[in-house]
C-alpha positions as CSV (number, residue, x, y, z in Angstrom):
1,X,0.0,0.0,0.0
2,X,1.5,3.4,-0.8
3,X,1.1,6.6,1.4
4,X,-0.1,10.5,-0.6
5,X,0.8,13.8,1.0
6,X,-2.5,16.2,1.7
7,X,-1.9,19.1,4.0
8,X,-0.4,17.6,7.6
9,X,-1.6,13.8,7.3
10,X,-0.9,10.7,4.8
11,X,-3.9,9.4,2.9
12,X,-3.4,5.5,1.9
13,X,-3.8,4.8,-1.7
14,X,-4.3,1.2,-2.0
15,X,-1.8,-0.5,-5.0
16,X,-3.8,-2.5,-7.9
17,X,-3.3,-6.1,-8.6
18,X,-4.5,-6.4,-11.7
19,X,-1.6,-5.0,-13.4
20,X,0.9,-7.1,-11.1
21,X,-1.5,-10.5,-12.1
22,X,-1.5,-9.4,-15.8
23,X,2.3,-9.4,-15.8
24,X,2.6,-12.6,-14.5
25,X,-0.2,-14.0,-17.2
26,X,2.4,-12.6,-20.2
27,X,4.9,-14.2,-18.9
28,X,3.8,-17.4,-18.4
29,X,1.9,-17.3,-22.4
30,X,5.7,-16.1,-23.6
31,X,7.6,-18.9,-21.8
32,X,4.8,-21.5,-23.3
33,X,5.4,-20.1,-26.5
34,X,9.1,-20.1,-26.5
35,X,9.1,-23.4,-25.1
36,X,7.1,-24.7,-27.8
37,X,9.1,-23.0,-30.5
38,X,12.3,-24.5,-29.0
39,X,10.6,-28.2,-29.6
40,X,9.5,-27.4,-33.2
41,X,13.1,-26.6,-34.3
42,X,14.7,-29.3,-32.4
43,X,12.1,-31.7,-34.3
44,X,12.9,-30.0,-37.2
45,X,16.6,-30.6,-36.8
46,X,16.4,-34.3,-36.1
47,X,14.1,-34.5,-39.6
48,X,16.9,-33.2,-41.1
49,X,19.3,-34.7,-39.4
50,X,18.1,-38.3,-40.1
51,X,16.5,-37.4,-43.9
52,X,20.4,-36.6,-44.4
53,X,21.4,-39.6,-43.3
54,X,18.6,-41.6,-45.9
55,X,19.3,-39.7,-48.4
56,X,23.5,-39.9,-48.1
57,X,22.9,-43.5,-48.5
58,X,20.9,-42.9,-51.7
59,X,22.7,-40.2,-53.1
60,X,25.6,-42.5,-52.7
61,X,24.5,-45.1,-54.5
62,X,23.1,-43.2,-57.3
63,X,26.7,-41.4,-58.1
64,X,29.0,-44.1,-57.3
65,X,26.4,-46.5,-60.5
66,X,26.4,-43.2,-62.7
67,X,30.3,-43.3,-62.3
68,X,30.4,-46.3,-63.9
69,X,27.9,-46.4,-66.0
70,X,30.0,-43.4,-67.6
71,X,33.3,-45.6,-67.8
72,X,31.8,-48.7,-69.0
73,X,34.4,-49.6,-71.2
74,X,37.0,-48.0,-69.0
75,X,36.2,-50.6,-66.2
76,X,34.8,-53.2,-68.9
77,X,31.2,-53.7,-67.4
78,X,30.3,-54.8,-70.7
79,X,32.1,-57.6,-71.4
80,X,32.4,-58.8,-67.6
81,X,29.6,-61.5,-67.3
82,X,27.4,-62.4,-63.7
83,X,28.2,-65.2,-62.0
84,X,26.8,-65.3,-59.0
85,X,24.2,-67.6,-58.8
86,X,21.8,-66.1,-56.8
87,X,21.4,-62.9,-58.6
88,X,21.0,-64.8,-61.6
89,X,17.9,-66.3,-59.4
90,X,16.9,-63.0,-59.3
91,X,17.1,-62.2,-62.9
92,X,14.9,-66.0,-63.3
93,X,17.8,-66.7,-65.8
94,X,17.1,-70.6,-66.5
95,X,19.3,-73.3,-68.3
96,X,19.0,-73.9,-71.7
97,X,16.3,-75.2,-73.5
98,X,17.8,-77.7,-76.2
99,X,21.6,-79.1,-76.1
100,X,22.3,-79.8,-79.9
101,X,25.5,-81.9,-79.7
102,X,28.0,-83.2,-82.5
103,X,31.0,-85.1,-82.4
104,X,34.2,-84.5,-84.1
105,X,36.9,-86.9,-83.5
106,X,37.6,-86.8,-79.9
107,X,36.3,-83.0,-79.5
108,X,32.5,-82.5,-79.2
109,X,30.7,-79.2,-80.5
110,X,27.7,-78.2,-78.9
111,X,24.5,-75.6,-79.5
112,X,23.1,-74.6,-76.1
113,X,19.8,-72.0,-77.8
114,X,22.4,-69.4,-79.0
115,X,25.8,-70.5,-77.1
116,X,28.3,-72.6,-79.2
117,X,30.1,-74.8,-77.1
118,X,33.5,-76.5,-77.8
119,X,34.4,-79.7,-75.4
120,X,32.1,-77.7,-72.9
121,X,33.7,-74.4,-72.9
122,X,32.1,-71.0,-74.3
123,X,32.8,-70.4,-78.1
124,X,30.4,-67.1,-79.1
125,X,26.5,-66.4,-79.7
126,X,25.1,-68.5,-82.9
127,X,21.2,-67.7,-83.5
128,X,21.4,-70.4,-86.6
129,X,21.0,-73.8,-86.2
130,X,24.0,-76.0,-86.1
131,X,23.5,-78.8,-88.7
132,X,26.8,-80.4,-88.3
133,X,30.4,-80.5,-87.4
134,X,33.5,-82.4,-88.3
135,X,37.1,-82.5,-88.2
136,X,39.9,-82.5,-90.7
137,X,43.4,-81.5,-90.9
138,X,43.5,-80.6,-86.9
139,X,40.6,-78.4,-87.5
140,X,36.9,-78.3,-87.0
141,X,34.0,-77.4,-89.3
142,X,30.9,-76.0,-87.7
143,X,28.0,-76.1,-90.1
144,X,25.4,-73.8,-89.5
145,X,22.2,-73.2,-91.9
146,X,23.9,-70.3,-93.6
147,X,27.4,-70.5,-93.2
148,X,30.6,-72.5,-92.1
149,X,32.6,-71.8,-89.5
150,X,36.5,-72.9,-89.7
151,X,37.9,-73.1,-86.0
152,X,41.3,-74.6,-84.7
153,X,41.1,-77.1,-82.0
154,X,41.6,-74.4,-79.4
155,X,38.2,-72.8,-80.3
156,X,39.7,-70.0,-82.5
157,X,38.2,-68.5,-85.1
158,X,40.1,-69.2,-88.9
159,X,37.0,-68.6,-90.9
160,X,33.9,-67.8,-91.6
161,X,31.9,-68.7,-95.4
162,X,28.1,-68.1,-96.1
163,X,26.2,-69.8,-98.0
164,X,25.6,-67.5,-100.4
165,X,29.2,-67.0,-101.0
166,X,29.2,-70.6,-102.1
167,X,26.1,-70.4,-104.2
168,X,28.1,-67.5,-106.2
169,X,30.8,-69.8,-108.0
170,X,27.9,-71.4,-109.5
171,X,26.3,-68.1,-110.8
172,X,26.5,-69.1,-114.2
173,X,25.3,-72.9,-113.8
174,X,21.5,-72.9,-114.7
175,X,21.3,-76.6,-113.3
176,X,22.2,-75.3,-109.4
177,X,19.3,-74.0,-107.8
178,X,19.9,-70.8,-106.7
179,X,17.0,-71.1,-103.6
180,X,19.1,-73.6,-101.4
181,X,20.4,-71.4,-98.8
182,X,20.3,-73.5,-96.4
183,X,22.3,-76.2,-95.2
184,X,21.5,-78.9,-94.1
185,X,24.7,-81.4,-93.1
186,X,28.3,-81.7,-93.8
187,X,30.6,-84.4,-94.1
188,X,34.5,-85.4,-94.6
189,X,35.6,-87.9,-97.2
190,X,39.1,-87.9,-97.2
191,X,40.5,-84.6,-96.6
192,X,37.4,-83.4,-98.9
193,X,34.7,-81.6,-96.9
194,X,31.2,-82.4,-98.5
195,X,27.7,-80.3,-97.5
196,X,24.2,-80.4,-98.4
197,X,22.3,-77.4,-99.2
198,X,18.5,-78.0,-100.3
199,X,18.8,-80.7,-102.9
200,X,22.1,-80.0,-103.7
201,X,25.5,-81.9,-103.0
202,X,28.7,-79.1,-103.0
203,X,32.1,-80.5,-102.5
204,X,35.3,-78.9,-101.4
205,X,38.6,-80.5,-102.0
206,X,40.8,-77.3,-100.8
207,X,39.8,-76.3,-97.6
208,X,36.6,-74.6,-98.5
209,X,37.8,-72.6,-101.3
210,X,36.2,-73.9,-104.2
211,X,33.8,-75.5,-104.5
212,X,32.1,-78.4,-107.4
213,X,28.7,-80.5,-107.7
214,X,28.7,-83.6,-106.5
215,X,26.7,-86.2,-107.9
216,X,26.4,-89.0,-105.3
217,X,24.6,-89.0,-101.7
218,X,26.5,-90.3,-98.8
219,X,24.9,-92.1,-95.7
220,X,27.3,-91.5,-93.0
221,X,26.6,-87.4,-92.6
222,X,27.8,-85.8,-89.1
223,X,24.6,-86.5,-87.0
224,X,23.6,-85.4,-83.3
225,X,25.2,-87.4,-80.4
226,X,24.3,-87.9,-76.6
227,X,26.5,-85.3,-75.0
228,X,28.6,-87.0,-71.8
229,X,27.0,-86.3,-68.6
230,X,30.0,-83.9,-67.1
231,X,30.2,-81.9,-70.2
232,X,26.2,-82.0,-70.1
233,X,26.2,-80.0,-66.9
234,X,29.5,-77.8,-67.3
235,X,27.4,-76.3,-70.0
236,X,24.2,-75.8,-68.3
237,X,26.1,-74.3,-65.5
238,X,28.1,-72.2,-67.8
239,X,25.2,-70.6,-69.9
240,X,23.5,-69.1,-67.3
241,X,27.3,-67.0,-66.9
242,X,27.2,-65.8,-70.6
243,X,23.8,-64.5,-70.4
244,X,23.7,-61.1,-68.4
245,X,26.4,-58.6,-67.7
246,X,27.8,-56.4,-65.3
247,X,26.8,-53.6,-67.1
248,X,22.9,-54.3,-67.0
249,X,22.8,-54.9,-63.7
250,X,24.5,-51.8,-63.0
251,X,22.0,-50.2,-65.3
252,X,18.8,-51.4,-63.1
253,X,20.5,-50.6,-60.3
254,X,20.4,-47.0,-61.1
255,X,17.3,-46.5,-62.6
256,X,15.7,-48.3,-59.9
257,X,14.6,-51.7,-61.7
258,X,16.8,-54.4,-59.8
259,X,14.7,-54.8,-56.8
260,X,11.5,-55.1,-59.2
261,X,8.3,-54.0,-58.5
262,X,9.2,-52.1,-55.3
263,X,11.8,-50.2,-56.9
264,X,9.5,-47.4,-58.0
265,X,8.0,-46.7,-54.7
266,X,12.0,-47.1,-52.9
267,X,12.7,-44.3,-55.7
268,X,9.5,-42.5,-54.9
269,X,10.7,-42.5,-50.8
270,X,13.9,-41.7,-51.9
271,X,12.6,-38.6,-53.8
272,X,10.4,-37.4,-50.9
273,X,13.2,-38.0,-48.3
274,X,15.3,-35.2,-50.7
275,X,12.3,-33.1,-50.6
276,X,12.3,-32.8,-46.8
277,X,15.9,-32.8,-46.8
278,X,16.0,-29.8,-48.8
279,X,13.0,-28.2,-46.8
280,X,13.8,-28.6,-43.5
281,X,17.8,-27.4,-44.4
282,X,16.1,-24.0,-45.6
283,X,14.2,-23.4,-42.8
284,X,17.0,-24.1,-40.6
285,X,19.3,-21.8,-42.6
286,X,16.7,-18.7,-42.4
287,X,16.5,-19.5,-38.3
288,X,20.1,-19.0,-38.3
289,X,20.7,-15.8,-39.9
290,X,18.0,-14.3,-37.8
C-alpha cells in the first residue's frame, strides 16, 4: 500500500493487482510459447538430421552407379559376365532349352539356344542352327544353316563362309538351284569336306575354297550325339554365366529396376526424403541468420 501527502496527514492509496496479475499472465503465455518454439526446431533438426542420413545413402548409390555407368568400357562392365548364382535367381535366368551336340573326333561341338560350345567351354553367340560338325586337318568345321565356321582345335576362329558366297561360284550354272540357302549337313571324305544345301551336294577339296557339284549322296553325314553327362552340366552351369552382364545390372541398379516391382516406390521414398531434406535445411538456414 502506498502513502499521498495532503496538508499535515498521509492518505493510503491502496496498489492495484491487476496490473501485477496481468504481468505474471504474459509471462507465463511467452515462456509457453518459447518453449514450444524450441521443440518445433529441435524436431525439425532431427528431420533433417536423419532425412540426411537416408538420403546420403541414396545419393551415394546413385553417383557411385552413374560413375560407372559413364566408364563402361574404362572398367569393362560390358564384357564382364554375372556369376553369382543367386542374382541370376533373381534375374529368373534358366538353363538352356535344347543341347544340340555333335561329335568331331575326340572334340565334341555343342548348341546350347544361341551358345556354341566346344568340349564344354564357351565359343560365341550362334542364332542359326548348327547342322553339323566335323574335323579335318587338326581343325573343325561348324555347319550352320547359312554358313561355315573354320575353328582350330583351341576354339579359335580361322573362318567364316556363307552360304551365299558358295552359291556364287555357281552363278552361271542354270542346273544349281539358286533357292538352297540353307544347309542342311556336312561331311569329310578324305581330306574333302562335302555339305548339303537343299537338294544339292557341294564339295570342297581345298579347304573350302572352291567349291564343285557332287553327284552321289552319302549315308554317314555328321549326326547329333548324346552329349557326356560332365560336359552336359559344365554347360548348363556355364550358360547361365554368358547371359547377363555387369553392365545391365549396374543399369537397373540405377534407374531403380533391380529390386523389381518395389523399386518405383524405394525411388519415390527416396525422392520425398530429398524433398524434406532440402525443406527442412532452408528453414533451418533462415532461423540462423536471424
Amino acid at each position: 500500500m502506498a502513502y499521498a501527502s495532503c496538508r499535515s496527514y498521509f492518505v493510503p492509496i491502496p496498489t492495484p493487482a491487476f496490473p501485477i496479475k496481468l504481468t505474471r499472465n504474459r509471462n507465463k503465455h511467452k515462456h509457453r510459447r518459447s518453449t514450444g518454439t524450441r521443440r518445433f526446431w529441435k524436431l525439425l533438426a532431427s528431420v533433417h538430421r536423419y532425412s540426411g542420413v537416408s538420403a546420403a545413402l541414396f545419393i551415394i548409390l546413385i553417383s557411385v552407379s552413374g560413375i560407372l555407368l559413364n566408364h563402361t568400357h574404362s572398367f569393362k562392365l560390358d564384357q564382364q559376365q554375372v556369376t553369382w548364382n543367386w542374382l541370376l535367381n533373381h534375374y529368373h535366368i534358366g538353363y538352356p532349352n535344347s543341347l544340340v551336340s555333335y561329335q568331331a573326333e575326340e572334340h565334341w561341338l555343342t548348341q546350347a539356344d544361341h551358345q556354341i560350345y566346344l568340349d564344354g567351354n564357351y565359343l560365341f553367340e550362334q542364332s542359326a542352327q548348327l547342322a553339323g560338325a566335323v574335323a579335318i586337318n587338326d581343325m573343325l568345321i561348324l555347319a550352320f544353316h547359312n554358313q561355315l565356321v573354320l575353328l582350330d582345335t583351341d576354339g579359335k576362329l580361322i573362318e567364316q563362309i556363307d552360304i551365299a558366297s558358295v552359291l556364287q561360284q555357281f552363278a552361271n550354272n542354270p542346273s544349281v538351284d539358286k533357292q538352297s540357302t540353307i544347309i542342311n549337313a556336312i561331311q569329310t571324305i578324305n581330306d574333302s569336306v562335302l555339305i548339303r544345301a537343299g537338294s544339292m551336294l557341294m564339295l570342297s577339296t581345298d579347304m573350302l575354297l572352291n567349291w564343285q557339284i557332287a553327284s552321289s549322296d552319302l549315308t554317314h553325314w555328321s549326326s547329333t550325339r548324346a552329349l557326356p553327362t560332365q560336359l552336359e552340366q559344365q554347360i548348363n552351369q556355364q550358360f547361365r554365366h554368358h547371359l547377363i552382364n555387369w553392365e545391365r545390372v549396374i543399369l537397373d541398379l540405377h534407374s531403380g529396376r533391380l529390386p523389381g516391382p518395389y523399386g518405383i516406390y524405394l525411388a519415390d521414398i527416396s525422392a520425398i526424403i530429398l524433398i524434406l531434406l532440402s525443406i527442412t535445411g532452408i528453414a533451418l538456414w533462415i532461423r540462423r541468420r536471424k
